[in-house]
C-alpha positions in Angstrom: -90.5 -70.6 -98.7 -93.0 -70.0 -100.9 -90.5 -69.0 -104.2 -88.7 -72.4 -103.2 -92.0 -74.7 -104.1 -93.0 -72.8 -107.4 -94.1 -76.0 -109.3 -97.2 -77.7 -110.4 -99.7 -75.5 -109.4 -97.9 -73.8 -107.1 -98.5 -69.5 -107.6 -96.5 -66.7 -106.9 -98.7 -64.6 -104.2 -96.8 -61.3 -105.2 -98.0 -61.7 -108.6 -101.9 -62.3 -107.9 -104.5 -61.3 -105.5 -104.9 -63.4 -102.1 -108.5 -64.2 -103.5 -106.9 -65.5 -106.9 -104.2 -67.2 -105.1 -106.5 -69.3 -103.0 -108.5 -70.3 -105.9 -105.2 -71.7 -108.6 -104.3 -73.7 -104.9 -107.5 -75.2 -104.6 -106.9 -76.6 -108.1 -103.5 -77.6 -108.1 -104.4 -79.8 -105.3 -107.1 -81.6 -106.5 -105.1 -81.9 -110.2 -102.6 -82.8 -108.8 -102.3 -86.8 -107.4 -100.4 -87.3 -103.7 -97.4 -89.4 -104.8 -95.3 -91.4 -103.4 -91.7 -91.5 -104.6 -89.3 -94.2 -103.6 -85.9 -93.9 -104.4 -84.4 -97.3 -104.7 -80.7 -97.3 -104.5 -78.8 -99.0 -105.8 -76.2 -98.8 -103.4 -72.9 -97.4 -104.6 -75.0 -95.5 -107.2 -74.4 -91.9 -105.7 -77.0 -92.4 -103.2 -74.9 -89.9 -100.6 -74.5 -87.2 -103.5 -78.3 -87.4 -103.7 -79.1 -87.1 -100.0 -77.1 -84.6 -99.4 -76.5 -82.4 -102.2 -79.9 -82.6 -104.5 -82.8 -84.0 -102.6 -83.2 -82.1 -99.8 -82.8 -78.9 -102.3 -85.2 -79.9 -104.7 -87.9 -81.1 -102.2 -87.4 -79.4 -98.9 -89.4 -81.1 -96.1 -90.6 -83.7 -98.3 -87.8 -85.5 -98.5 -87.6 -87.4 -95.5 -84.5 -89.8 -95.0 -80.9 -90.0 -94.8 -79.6 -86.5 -95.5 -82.9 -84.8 -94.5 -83.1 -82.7 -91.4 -86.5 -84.4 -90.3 -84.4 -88.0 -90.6 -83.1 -87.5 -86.9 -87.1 -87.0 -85.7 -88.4 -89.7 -83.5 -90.9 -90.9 -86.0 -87.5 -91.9 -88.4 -86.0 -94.4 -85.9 -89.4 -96.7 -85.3 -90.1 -98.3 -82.1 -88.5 -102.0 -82.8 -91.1 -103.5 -80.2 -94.0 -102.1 -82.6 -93.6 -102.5 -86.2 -90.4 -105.2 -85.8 -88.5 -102.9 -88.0 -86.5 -99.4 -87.2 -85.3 -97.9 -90.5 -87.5 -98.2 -94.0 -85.5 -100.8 -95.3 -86.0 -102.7 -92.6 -89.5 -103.9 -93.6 -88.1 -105.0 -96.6 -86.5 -107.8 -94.7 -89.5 -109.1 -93.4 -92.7 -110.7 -95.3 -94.8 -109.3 -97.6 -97.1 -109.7 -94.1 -95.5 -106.9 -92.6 -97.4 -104.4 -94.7 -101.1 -106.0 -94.6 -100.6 -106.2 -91.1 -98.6 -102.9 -90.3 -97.4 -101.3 -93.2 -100.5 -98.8 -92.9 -99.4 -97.4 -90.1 -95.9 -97.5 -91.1 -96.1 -95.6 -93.9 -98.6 -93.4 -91.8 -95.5 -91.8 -89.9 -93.7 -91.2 -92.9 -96.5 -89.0 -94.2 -97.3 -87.2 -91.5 -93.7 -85.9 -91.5 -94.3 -84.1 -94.7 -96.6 -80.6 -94.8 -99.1 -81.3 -97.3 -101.8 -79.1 -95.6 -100.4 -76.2 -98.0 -99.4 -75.1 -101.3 -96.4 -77.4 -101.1 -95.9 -80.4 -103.6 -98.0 -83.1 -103.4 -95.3 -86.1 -103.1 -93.5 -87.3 -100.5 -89.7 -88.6 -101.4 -88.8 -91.7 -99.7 -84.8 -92.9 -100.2 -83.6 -95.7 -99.1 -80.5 -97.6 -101.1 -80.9 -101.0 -98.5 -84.5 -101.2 -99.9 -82.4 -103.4 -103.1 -79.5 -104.7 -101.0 -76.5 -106.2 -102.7 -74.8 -109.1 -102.1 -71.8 -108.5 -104.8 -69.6 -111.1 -103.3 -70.6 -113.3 -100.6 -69.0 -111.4 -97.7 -72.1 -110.3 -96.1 -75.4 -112.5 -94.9 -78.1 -111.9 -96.9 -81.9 -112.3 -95.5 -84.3 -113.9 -96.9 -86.5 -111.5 -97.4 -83.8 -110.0 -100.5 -85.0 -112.7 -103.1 -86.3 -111.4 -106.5 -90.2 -112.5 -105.6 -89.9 -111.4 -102.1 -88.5 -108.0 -102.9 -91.9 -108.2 -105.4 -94.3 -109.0 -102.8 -92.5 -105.7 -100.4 -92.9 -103.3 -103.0 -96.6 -104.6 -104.2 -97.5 -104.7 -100.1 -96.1 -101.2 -100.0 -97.8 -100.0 -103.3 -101.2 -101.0 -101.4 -100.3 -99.4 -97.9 -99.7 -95.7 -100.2 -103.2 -96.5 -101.4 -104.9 -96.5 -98.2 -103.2 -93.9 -96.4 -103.9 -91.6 -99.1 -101.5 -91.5 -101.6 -102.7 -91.9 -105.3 -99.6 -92.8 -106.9 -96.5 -94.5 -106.3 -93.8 -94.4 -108.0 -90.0 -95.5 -108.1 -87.1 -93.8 -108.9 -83.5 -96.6 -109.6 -80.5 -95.1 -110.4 -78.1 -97.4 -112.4 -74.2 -97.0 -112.5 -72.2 -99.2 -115.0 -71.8 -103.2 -113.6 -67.8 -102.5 -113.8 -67.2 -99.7 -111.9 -69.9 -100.5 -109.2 -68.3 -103.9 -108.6 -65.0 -102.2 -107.9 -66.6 -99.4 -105.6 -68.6 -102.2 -103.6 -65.2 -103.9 -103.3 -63.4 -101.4 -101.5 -66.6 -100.6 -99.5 -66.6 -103.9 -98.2 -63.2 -104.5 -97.9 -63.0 -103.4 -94.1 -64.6 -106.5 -93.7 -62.2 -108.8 -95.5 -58.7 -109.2 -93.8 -56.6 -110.2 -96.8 -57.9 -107.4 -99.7 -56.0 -107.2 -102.4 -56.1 -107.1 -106.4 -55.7 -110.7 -106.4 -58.8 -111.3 -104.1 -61.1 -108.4 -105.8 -60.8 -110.3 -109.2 -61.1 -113.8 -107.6 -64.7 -112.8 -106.1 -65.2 -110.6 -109.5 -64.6 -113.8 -111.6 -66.2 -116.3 -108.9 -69.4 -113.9 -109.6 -69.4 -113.9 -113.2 -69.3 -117.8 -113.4 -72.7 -118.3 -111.5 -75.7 -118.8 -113.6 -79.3 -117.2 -113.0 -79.9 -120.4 -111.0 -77.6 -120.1 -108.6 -78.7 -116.8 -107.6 -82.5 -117.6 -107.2 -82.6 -117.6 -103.6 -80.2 -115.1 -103.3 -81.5 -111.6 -104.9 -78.9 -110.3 -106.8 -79.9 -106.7 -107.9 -77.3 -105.5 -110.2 -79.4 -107.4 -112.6 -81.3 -104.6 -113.9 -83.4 -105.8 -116.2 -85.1 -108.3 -113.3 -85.2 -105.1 -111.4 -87.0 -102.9 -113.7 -89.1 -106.1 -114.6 -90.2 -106.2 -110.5 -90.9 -102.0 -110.1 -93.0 -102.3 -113.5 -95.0 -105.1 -112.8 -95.6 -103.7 -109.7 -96.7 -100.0 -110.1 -96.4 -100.0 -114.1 -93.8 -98.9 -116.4 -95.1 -95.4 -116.8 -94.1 -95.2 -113.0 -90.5 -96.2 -113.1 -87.9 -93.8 -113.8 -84.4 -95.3 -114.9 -81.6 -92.7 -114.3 -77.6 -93.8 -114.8 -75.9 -91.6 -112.7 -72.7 -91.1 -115.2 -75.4 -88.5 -116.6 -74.5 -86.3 -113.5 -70.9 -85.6 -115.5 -71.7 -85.9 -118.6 -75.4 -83.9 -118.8 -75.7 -82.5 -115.4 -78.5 -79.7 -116.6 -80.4 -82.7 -118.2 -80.0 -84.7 -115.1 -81.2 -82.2 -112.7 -84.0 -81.3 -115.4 -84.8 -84.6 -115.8 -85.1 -85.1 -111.8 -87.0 -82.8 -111.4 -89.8 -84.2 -113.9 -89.4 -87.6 -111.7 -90.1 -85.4 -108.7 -92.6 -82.9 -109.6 -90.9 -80.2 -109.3 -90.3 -77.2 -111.6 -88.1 -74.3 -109.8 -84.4 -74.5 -110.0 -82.9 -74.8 -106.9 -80.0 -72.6 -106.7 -76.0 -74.3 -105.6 -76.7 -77.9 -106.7 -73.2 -79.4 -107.4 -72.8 -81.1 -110.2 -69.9 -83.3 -108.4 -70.7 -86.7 -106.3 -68.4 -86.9 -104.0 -66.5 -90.5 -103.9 -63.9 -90.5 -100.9 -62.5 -93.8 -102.2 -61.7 -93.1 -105.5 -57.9 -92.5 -106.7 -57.6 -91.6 -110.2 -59.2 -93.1 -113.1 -60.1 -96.7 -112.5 -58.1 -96.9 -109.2 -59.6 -97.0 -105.1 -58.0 -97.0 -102.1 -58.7 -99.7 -99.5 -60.9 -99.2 -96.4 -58.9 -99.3 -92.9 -59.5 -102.8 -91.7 -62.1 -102.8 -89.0 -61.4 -104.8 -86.1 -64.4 -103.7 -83.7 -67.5 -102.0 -84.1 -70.2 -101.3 -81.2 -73.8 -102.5 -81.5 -75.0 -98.8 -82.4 -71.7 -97.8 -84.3 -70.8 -95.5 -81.6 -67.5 -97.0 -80.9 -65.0 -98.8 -83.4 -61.5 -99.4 -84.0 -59.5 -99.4 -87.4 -56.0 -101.0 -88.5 -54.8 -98.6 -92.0 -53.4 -100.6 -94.7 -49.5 -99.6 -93.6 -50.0 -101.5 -90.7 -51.9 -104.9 -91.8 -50.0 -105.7 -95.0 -52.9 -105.3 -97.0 -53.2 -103.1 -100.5 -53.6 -100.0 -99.9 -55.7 -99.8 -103.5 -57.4 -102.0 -105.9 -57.2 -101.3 -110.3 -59.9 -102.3 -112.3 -58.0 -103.4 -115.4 -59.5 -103.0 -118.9 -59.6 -106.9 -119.2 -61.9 -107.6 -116.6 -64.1 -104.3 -116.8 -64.8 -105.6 -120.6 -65.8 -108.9 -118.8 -67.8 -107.5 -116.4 -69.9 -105.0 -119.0 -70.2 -108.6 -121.1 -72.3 -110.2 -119.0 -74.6 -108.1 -117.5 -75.0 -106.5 -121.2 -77.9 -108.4 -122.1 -79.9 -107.3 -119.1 -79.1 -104.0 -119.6 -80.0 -103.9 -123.1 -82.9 -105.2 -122.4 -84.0 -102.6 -120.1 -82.8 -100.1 -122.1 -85.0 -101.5 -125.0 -87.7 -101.0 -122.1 -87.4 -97.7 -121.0 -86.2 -96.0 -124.0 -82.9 -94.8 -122.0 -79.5 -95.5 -124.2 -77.1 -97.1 -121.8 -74.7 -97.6 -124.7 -74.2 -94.3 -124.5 -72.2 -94.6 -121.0 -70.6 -98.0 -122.0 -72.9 -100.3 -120.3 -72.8 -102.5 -123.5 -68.9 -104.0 -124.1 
């Protein structure tokens, strides 16, 4: 365990006395802030590639959410008659309140999953892609709770919350996948949902979408607008402690990715069997999905459903997202992302976002 955490501080005991051993600890923990990370989503952004296959590798039992081992403990699933809220998103959908009122506490359970009485790092890795839910087309209710100033007044009542519980620093980790292809992923994630699914209907919403001005979407968060997103996590904890990652770096630059999360995480050792390969069970061939089964029942606790396939509802059994409207799609939303890019130093152009 101990070769698996040696980072920041962290010393190799076969290497030096005990005495000498104690001593670098002792100052790699007071050097060293506590930190809390929160990884952001978005979702469709590889969010399952990273909790399974790279964050619990890189950050053992300090990674505590979906994919982690600790995520089936009883302190992950929150008592609904005590906080109001059962999963970390969850607050999110409430006031900015919730945390002056029990966000202490909250985050207090999180923390104590983690083992920071040792030479292990000093953050704690929170992930949660619902924390910037995304209402692409209309099919699903939104809260609230998920407008651009609300979101604000979460993450600043969170930021405060790390504060008092200990934690020094807080910082937020967004991964970023191009407008076009994320569009056409959340599509056919959604489309269990949408009896009639089809090409004709996935460009309908797409175009119905692109035709709404900022306005319209003011009391309806709308987060693949990253530039308002980065805007919110900056103004919130500062720019130095947002970290912009597209995840088309995983294929084209994977040892730069994995180098690059690991600065985001504070970690240094290299992890041995990461796969380079998000795994996308919806995907066809270049540009093309297959359709979801069409759901027709689903228990309260997702225990128990039932599924029509495609063959047997008339529906597609794929969608294409054509040149045409990609080029569309990476029009509009390229002023934003320019913008951020102009922000964070990170060339989106690079992986298309542009035109």
């Amino acid at each position: 365990m101990a070769g698996d955490f040696a980072q920041a501080g962290v010393v190799d005991a076969s290497v030096y006395p005990s005495s000498r051993v104690a001593r670098a600890v002792a100052v790699a923990d007071t050097s060293t802030p506590r930190t809390l990370i929160v990884h952001v989503g978005l979702p469709k952004a590889a969010s399952s590639y990273l909790h399974g296959s790279i964050f619990p590798q890189l950050m053992g039992g300090h990674y505590v959410m979906p994919g982690a081992a600790n995520a089936k403990k009883a302190a992950y699933l929150f008592a609904r008659n005590r906080f109001g809220v059962r999963r970390f998103s969850d607050a999110f959908q409430k006031s900015g309140a919730f945390w002056g009122r029990h966000g202490d506490s909250f985050l207090r359970q999180y923390k104590n999953l983690a083992p920071f009485n040792g030479p292990r790092p000093r953050a704690l890795l929170i992930s949660d892609e619902a924390v910037t839910r995304v209402n692409h087309f209309g099919i699903r209710a939104m809260p609230p709770a998920f407008s651009a100033a609300q979101l604000c007044a979460n993450l600043s009542g969170l930021r405060e919350s790390a504060h008092r519980v200990g934690f020094e620093r807080v910082r937020f980790l967004m991964m970023t996948r191009r407008q076009d292809k994320l569009l056409a992923a959340s599509y056919v994630q959604l489309s269990r949902k949408i009896p009639y699914a089809s090409q004709r209907d996935f460009e309908r919403r797409v175009q119905r979408l692109l035709d709404r001005s900022p306005n319209e979407l003011e009391h309806q968060f709308f987060g693949m607008d990253y530039g308002q997103l980065y805007d919110c996590f900056a103004e919130t904890v500062g720019a130095e402690n947002v970290s912009v990652m597209p995840i088309e770096m995983i294929g084209a630059d994977f040892p730069g990715f994995i180098g690059e999360m690991r600065d985001v995480l504070d970690v240094q050792h290299a992890a041995d069997g990461l796969s380079p390969t998000p795994a996308n069970a919806r995907s066809r061939r270049a540009n093309r999905w297959g359709m979801r089964p069409l759901l027709l029942f689903k228990s309260r606790h997702g225990r128990l459903q039932f599924t029509l396939p495609a063959r047997l509802t008339g529906r597609a059994s794929e969608i294409e997202l054509g040149e045409s409207l990609a080029r569309s799609i990476r029009g509009h939303f390229g002023p934003e992302n320019r913008r951020m890019a102009a922000a964070t130093g990170r060339d989106l152009g690079a992986y298309g976002y542009y035109g």
